[in-house]
CHARMM-style PDB file with segment names, atoms N, HN, CA, C and O in Angstrom:
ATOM      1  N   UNK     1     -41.024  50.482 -62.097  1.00  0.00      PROA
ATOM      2  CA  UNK     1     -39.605  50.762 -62.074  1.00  0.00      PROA
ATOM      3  C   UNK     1     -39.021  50.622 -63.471  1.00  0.00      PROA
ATOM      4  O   UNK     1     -39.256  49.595 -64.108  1.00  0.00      PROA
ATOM      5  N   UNK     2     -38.362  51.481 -63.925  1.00  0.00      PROA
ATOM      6  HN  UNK     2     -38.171  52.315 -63.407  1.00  0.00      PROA
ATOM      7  CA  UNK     2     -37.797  51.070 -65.325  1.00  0.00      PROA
ATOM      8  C   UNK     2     -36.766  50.080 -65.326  1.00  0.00      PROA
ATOM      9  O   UNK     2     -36.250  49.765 -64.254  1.00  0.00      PROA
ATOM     10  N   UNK     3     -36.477  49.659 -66.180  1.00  0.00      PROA
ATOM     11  HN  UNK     3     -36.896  49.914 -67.051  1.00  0.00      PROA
ATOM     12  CA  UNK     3     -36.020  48.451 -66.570  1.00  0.00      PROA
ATOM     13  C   UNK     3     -34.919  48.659 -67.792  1.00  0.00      PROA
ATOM     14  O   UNK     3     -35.130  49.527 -68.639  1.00  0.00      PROA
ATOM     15  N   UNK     4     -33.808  47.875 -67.845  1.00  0.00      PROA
ATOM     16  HN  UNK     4     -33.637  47.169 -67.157  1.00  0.00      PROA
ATOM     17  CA  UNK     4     -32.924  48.039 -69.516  1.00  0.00      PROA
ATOM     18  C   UNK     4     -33.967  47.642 -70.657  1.00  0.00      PROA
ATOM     19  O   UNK     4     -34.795  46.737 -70.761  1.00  0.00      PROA
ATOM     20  N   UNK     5     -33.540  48.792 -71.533  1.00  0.00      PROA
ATOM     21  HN  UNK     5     -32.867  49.526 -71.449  1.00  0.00      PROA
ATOM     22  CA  UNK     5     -33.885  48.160 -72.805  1.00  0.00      PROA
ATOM     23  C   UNK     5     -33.495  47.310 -73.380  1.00  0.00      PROA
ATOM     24  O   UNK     5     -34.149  46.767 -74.271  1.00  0.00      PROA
ATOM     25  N   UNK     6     -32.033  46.871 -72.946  1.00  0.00      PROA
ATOM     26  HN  UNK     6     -31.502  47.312 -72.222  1.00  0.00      PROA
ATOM     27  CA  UNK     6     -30.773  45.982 -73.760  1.00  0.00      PROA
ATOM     28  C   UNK     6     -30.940  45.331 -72.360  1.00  0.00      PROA
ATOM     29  O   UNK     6     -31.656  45.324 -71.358  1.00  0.00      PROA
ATOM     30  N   UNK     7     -29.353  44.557 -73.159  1.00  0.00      PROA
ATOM     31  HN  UNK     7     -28.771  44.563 -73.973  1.00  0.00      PROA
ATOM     32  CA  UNK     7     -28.823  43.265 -72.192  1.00  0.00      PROA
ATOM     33  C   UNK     7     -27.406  44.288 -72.009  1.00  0.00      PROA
ATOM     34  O   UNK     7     -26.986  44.875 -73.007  1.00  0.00      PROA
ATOM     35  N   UNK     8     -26.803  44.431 -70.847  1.00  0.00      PROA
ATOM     36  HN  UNK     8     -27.144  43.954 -70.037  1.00  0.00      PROA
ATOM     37  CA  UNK     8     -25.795  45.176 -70.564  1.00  0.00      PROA
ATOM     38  C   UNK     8     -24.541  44.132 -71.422  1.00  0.00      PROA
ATOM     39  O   UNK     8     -24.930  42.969 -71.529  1.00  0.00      PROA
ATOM     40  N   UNK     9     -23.349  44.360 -71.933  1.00  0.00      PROA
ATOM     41  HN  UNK     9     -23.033  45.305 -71.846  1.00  0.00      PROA
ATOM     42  CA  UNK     9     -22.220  43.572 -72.293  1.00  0.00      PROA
ATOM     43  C   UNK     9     -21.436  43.214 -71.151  1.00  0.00      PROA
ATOM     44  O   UNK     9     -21.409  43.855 -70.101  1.00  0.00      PROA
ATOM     45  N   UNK    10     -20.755  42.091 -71.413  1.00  0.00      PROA
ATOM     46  HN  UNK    10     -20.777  41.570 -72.267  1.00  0.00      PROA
ATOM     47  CA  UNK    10     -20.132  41.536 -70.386  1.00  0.00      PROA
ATOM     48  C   UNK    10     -19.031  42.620 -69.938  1.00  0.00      PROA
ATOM     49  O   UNK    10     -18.885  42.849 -68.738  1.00  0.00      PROA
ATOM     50  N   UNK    11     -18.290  43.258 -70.863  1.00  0.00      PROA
ATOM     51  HN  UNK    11     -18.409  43.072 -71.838  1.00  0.00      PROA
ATOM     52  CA  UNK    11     -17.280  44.131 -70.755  1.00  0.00      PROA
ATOM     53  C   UNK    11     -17.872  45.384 -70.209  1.00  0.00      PROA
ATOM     54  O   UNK    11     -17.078  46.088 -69.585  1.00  0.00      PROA
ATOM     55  N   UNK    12     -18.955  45.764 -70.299  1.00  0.00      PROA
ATOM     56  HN  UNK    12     -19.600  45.192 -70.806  1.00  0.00      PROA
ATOM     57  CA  UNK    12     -19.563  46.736 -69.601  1.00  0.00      PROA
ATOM     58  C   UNK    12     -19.250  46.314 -68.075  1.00  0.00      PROA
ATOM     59  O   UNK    12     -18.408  46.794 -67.316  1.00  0.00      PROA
ATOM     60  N   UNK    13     -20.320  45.113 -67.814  1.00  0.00      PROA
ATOM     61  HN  UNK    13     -21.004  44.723 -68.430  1.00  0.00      PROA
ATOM     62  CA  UNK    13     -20.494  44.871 -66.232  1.00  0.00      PROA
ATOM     63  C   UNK    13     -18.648  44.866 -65.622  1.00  0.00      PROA
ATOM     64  O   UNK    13     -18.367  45.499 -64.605  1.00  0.00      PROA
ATOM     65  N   UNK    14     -17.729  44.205 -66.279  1.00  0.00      PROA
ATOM     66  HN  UNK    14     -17.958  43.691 -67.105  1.00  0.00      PROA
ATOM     67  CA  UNK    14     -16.992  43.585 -65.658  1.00  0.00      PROA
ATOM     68  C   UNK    14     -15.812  45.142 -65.769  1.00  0.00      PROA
ATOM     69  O   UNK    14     -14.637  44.865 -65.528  1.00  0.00      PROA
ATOM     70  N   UNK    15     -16.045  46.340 -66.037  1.00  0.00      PROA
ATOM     71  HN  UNK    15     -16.999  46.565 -66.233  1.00  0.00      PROA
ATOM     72  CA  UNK    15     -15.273  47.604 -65.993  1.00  0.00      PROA
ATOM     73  C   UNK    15     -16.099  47.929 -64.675  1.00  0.00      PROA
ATOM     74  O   UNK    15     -15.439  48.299 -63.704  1.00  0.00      PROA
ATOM     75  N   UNK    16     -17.649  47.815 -64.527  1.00  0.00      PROA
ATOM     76  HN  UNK    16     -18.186  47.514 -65.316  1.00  0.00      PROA
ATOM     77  CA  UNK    16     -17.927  48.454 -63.001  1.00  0.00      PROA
ATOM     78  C   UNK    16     -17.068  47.574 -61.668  1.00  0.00      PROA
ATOM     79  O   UNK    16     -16.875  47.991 -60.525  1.00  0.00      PROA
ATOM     80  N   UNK    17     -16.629  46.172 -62.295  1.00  0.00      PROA
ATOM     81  HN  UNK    17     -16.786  45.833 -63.223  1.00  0.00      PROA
ATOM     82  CA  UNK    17     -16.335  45.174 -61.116  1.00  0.00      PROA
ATOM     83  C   UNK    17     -14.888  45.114 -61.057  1.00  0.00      PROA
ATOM     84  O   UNK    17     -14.348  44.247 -60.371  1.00  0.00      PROA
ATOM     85  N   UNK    18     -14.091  46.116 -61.837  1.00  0.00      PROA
ATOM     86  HN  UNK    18     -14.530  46.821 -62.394  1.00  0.00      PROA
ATOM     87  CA  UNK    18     -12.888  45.787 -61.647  1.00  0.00      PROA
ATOM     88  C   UNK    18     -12.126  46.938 -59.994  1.00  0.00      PROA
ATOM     89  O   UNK    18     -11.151  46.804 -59.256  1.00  0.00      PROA
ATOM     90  N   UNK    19     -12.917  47.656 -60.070  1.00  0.00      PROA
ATOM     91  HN  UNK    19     -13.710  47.765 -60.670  1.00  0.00      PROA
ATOM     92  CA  UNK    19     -13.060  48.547 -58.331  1.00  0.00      PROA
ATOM     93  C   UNK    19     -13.271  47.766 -56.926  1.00  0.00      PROA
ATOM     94  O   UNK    19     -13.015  48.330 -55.862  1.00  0.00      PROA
ATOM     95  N   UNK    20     -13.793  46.323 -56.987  1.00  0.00      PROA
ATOM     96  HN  UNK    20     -14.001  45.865 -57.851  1.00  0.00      PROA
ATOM     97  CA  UNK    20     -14.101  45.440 -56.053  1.00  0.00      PROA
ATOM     98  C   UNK    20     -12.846  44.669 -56.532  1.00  0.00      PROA
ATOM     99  O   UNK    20     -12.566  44.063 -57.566  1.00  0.00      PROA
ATOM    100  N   UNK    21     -12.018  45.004 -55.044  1.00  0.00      PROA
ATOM    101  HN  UNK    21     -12.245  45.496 -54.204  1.00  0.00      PROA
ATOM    102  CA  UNK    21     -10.534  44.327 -54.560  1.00  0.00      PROA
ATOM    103  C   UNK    21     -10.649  43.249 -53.403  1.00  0.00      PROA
ATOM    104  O   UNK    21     -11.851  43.265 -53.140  1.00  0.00      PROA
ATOM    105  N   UNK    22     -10.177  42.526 -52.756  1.00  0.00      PROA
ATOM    106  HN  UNK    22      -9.201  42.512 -52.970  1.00  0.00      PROA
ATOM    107  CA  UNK    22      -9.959  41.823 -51.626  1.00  0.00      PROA
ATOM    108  C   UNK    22      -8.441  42.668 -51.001  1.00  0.00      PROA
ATOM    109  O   UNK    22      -7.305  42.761 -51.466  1.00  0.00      PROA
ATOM    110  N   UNK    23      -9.065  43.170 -49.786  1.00  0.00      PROA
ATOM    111  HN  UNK    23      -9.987  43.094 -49.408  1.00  0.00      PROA
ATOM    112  CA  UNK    23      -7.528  43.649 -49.214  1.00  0.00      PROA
ATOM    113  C   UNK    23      -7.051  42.730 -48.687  1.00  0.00      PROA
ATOM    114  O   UNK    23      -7.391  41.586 -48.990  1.00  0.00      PROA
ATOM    115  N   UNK    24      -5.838  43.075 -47.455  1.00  0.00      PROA
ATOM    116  HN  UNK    24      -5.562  44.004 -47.208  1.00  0.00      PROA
ATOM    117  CA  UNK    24      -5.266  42.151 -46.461  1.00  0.00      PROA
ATOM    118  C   UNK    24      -5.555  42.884 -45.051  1.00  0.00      PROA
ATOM    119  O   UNK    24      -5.599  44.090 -44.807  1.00  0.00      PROA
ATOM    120  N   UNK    25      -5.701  41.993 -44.372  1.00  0.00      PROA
ATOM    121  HN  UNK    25      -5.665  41.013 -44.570  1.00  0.00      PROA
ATOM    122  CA  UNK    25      -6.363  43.264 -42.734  1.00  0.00      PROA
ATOM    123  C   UNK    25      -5.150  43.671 -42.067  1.00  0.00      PROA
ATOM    124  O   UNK    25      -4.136  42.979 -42.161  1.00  0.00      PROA
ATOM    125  N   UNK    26      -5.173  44.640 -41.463  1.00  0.00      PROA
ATOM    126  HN  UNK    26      -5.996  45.202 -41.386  1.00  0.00      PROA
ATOM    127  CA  UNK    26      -4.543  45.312 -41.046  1.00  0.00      PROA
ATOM    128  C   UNK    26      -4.138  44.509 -39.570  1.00  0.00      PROA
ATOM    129  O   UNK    26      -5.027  43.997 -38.890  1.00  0.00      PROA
ATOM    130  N   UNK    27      -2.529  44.458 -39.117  1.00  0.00      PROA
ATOM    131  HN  UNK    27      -1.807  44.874 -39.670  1.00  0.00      PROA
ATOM    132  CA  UNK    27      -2.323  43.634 -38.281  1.00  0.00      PROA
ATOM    133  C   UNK    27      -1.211  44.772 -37.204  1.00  0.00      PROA
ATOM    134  O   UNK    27      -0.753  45.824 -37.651  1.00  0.00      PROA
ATOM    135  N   UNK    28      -1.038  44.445 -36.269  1.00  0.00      PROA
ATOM    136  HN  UNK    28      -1.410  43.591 -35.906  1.00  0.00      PROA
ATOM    137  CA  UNK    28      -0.541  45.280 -34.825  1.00  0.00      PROA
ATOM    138  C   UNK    28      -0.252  44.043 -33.964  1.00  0.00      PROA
ATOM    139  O   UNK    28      -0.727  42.908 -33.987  1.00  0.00      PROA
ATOM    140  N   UNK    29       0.819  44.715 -33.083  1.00  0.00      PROA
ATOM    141  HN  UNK    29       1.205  45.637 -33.065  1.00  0.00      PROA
ATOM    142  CA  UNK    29       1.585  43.969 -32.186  1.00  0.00      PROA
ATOM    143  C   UNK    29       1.224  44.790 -31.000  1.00  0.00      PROA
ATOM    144  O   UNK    29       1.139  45.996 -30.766  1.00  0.00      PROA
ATOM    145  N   UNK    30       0.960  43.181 -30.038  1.00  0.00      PROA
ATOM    146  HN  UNK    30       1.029  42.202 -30.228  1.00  0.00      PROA
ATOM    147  CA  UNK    30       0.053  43.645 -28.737  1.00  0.00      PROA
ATOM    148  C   UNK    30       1.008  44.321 -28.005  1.00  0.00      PROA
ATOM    149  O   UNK    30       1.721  43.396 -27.616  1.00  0.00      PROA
ATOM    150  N   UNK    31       1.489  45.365 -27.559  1.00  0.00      PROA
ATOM    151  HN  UNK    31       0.910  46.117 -27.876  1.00  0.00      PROA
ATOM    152  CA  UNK    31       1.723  45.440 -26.108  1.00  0.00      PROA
ATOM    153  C   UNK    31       2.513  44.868 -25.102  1.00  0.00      PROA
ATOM    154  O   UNK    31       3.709  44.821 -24.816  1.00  0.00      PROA
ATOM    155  N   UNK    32       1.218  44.354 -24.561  1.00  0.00      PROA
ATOM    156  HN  UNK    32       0.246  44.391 -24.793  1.00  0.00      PROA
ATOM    157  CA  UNK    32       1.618  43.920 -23.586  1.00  0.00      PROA
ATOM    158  C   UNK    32       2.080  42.475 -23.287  1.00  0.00      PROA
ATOM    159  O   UNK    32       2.765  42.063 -22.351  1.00  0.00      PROA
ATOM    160  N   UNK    33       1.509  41.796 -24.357  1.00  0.00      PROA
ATOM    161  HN  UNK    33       0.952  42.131 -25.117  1.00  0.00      PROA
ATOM    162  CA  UNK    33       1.572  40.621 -24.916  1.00  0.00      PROA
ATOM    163  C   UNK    33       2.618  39.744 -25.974  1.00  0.00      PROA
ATOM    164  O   UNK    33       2.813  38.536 -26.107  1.00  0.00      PROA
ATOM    165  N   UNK    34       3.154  40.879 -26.615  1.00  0.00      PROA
ATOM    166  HN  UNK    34       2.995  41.860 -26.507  1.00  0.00      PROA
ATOM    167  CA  UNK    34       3.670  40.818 -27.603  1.00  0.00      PROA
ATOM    168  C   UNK    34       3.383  39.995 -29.191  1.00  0.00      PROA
ATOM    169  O   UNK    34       4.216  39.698 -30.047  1.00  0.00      PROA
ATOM    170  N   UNK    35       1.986  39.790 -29.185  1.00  0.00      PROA
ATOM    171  HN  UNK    35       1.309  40.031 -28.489  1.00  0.00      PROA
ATOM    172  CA  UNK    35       1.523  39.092 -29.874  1.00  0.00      PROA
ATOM    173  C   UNK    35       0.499  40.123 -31.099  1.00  0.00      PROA
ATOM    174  O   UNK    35      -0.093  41.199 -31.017  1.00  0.00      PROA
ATOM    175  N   UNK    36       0.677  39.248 -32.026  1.00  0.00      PROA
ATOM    176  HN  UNK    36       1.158  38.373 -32.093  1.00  0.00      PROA
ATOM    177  CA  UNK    36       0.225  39.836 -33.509  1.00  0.00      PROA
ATOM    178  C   UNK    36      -1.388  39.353 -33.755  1.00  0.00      PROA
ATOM    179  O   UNK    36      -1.697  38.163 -33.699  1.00  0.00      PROA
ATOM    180  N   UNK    37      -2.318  40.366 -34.018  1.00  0.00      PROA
ATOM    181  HN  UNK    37      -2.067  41.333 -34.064  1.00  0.00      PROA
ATOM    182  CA  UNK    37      -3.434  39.991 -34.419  1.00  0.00      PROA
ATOM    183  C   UNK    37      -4.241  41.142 -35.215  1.00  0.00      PROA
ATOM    184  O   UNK    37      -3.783  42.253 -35.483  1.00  0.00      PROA
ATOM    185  N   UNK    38      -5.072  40.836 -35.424  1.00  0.00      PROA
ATOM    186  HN  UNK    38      -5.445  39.934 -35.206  1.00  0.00      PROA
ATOM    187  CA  UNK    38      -6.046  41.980 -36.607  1.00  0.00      PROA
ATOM    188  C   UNK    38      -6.372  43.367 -35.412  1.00  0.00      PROA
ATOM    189  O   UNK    38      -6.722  43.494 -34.238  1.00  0.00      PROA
ATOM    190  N   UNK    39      -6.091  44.021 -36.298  1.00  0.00      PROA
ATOM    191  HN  UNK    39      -5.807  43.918 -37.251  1.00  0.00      PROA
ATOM    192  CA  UNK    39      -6.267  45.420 -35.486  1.00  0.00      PROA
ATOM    193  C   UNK    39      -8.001  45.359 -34.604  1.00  0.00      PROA
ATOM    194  O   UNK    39      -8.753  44.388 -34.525  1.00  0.00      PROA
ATOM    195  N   UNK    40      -8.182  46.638 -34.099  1.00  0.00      PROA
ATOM    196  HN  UNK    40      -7.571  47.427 -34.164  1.00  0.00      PROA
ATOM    197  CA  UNK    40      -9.609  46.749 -33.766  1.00  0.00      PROA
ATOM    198  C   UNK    40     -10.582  45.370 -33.544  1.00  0.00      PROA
ATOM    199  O   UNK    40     -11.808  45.392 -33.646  1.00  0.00      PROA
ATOM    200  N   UNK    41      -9.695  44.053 -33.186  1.00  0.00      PROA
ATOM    201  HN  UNK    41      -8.698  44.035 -33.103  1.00  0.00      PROA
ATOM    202  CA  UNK    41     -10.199  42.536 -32.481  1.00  0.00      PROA
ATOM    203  C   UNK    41      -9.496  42.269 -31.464  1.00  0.00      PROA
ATOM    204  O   UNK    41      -8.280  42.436 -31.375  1.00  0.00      PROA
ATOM    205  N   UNK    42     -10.462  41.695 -30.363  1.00  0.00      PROA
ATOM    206  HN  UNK    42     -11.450  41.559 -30.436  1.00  0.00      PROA
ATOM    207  CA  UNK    42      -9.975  41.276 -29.333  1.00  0.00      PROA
ATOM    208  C   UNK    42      -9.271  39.619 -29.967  1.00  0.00      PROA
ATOM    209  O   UNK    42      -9.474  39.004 -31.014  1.00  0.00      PROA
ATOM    210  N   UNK    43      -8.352  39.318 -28.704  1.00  0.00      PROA
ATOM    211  HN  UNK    43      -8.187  39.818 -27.854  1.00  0.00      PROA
ATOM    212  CA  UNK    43      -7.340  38.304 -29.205  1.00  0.00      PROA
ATOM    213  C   UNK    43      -7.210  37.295 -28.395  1.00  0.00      PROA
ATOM    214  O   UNK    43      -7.013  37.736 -27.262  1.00  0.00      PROA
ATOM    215  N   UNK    44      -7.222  36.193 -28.414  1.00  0.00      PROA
ATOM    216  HN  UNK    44      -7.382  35.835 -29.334  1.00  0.00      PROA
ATOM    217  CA  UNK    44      -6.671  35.297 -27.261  1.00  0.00      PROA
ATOM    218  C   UNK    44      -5.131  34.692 -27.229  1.00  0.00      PROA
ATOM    219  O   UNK    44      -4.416  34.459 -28.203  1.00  0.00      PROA
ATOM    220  N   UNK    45      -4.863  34.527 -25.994  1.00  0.00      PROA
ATOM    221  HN  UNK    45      -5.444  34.716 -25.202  1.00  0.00      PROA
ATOM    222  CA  UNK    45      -3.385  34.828 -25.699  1.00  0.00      PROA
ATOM    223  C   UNK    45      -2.980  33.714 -24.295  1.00  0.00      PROA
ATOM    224  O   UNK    45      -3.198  34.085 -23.142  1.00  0.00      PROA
ATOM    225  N   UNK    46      -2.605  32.864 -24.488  1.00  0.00      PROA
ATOM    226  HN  UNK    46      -2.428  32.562 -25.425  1.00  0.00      PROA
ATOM    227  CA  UNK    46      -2.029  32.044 -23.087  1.00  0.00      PROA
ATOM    228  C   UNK    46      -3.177  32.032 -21.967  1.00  0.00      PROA
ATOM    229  O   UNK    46      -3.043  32.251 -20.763  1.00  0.00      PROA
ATOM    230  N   UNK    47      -4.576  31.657 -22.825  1.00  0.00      PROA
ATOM    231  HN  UNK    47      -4.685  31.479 -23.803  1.00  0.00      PROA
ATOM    232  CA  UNK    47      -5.880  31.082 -22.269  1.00  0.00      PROA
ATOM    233  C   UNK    47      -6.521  32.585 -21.963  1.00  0.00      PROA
ATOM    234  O   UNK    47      -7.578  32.400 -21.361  1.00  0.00      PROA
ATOM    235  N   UNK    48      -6.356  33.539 -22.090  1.00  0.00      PROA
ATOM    236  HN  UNK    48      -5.497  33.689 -22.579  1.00  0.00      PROA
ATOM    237  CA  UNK    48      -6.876  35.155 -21.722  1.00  0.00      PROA
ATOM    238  C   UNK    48      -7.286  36.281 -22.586  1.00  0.00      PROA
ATOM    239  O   UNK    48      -6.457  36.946 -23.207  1.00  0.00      PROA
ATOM    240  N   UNK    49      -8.439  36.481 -22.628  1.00  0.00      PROA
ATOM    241  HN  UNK    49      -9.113  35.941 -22.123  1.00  0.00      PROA
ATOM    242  CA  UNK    49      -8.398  37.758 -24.007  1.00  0.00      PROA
ATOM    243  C   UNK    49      -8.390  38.863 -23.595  1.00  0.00      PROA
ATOM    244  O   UNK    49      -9.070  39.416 -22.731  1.00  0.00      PROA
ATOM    245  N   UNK    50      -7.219  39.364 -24.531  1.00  0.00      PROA
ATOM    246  HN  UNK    50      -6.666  38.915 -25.233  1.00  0.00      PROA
ATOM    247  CA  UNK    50      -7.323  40.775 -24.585  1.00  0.00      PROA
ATOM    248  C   UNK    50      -7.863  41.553 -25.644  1.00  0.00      PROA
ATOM    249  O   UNK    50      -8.064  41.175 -26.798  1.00  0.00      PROA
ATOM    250  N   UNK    51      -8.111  42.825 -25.086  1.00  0.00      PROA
ATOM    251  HN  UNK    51      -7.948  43.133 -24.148  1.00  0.00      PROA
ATOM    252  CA  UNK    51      -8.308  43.927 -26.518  1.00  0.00      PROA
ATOM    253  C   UNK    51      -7.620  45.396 -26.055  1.00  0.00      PROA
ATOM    254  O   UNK    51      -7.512  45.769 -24.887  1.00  0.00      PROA
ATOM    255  N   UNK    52      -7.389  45.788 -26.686  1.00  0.00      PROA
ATOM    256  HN  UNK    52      -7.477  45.485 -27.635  1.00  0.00      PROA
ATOM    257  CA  UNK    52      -6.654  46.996 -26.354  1.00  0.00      PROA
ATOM    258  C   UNK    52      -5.513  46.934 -25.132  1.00  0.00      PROA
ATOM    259  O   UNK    52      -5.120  47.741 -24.290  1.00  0.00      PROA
ATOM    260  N   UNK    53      -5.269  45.894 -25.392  1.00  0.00      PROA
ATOM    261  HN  UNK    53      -5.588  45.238 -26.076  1.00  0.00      PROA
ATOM    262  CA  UNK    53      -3.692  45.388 -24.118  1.00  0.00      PROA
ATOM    263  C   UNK    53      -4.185  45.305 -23.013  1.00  0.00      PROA
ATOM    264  O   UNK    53      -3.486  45.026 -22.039  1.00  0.00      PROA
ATOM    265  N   UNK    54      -5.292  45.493 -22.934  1.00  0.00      PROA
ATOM    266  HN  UNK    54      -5.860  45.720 -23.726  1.00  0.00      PROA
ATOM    267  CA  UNK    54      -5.851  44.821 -21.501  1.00  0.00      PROA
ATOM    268  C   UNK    54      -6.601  43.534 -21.524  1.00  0.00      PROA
ATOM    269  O   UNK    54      -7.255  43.176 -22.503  1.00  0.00      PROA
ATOM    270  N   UNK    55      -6.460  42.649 -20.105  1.00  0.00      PROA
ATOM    271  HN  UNK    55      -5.928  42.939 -19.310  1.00  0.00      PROA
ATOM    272  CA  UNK    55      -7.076  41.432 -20.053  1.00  0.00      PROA
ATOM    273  C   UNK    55      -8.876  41.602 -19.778  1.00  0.00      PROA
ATOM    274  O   UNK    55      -9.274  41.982 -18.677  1.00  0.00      PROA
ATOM    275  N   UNK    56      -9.772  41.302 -20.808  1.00  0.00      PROA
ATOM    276  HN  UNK    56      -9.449  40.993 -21.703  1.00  0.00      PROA
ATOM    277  CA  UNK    56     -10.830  41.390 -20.876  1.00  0.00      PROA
ATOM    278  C   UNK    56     -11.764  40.562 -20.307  1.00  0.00      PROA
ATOM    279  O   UNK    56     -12.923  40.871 -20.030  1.00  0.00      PROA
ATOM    280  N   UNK    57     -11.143  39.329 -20.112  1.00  0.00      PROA
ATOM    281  HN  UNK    57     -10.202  39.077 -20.337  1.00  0.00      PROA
ATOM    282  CA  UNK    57     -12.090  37.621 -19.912  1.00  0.00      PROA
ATOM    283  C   UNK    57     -10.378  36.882 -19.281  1.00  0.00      PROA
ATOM    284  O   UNK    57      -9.555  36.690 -20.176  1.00  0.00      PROA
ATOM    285  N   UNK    58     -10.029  36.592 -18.117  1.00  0.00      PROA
ATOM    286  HN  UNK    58     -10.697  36.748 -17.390  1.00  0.00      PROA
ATOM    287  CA  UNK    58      -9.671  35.172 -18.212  1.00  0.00      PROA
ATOM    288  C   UNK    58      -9.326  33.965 -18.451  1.00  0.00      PROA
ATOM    289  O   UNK    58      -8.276  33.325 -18.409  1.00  0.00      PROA
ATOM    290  N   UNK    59     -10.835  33.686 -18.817  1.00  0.00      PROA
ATOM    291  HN  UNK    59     -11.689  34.206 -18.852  1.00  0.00      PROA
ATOM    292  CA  UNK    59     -11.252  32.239 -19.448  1.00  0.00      PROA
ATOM    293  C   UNK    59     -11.513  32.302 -21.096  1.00  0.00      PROA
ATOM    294  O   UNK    59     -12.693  32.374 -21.437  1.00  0.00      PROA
ATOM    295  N   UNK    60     -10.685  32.283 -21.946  1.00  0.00      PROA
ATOM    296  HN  UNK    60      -9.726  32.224 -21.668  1.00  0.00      PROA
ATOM    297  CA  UNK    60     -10.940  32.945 -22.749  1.00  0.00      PROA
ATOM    298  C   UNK    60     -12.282  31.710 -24.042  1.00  0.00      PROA
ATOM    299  O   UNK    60     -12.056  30.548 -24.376  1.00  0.00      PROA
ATOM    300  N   UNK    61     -13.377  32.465 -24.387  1.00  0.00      PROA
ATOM    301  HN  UNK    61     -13.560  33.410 -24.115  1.00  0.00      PROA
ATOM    302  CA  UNK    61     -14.361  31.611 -25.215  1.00  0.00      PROA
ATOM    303  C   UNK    61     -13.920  30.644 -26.295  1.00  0.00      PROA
ATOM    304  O   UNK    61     -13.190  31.083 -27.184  1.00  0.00      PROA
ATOM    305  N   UNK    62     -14.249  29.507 -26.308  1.00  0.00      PROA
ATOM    306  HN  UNK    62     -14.842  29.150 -25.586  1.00  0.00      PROA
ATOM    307  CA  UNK    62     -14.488  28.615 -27.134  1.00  0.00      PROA
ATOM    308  C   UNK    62     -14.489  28.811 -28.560  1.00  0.00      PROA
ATOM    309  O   UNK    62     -14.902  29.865 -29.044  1.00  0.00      PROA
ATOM    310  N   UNK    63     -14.033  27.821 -29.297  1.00  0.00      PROA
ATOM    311  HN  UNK    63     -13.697  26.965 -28.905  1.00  0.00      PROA
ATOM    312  CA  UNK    63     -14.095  28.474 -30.821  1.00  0.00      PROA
ATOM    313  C   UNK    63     -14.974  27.550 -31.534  1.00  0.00      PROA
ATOM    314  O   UNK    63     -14.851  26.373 -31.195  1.00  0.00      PROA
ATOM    315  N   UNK    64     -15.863  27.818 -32.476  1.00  0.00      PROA
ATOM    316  HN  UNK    64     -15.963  28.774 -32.752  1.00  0.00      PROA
ATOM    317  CA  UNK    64     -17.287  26.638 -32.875  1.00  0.00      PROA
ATOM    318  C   UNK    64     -16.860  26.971 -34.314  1.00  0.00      PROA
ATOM    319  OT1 UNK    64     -17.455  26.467 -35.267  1.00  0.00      PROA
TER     320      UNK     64
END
């Protein structure tokens, strides 16, 4: 496999890394619920999860 001849410059590497952002996720208001959570995730809500405004589980899972 070829390999650098050089040592890349710091200012080199750090112009490819200035394209790598941290966004903020995208957030929506349930429905039916009226409650706020990350889009495209199911949610728990007054012991019950939903996803797509419907009740999915009940009992809603444990958090570890």
């Amino acid at each position: 496999m070829p390999n650098p001849k050089r040592r890349h410059s710091q200012q080199r590497s750090a112009k490819r890394r200035t394209h790598y952002k941290a966004t903020a996720p995208t957030l929506s208001v349930d429905a039916s619920t009226g409650e706020t959570h990350e889009r495209h995730r199911a949610h728990v809500s007054e012991g019950k999860l939903y996803y797509k405004g419907k009740v999915v589980s009940e009992k809603a899972p444990l958090k570890s």
